[in-house]
N, C-alpha and C positions, 0 to 999 in steps of 0.2 A: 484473567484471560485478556480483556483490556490491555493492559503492560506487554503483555507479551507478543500480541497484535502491532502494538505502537513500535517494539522495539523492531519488528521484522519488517513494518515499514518503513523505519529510519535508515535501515543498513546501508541501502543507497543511495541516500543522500551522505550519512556517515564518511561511506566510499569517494566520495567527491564523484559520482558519475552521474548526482543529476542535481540541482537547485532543490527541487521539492520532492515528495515522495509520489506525486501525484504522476511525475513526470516518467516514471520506471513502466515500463509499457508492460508489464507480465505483474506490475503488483495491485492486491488488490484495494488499496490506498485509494485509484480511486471509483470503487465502486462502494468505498466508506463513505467519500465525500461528495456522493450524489450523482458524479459521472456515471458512465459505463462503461467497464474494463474489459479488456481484451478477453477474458477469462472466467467463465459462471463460477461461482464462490455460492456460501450457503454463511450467509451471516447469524442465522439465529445459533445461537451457543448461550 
């Protein structure tokens, strides 16, 4: 799940539409990385 997490966060950075993943304002990237994202997510899996 990990992996496939990582990969959905990379997309756009992939894309060249942002330096980090953190930066993609609808991903949940960064409410991985301690932020608070635009969007509630349910991390436990």
């Amino acid at each position: 799940m990990k992996i496939k997490v990582d990969y959905i966060h990379n997309n756009p950075v992939k894309r060249g539409y942002v330096d980090e993943a953190i930066h993609w304002g609808y991903s949940s990237a960064r409410d991985y990385s301690g932020m608070v994202g635009l969007v509630d997510i349910e991390k436990l899996w």
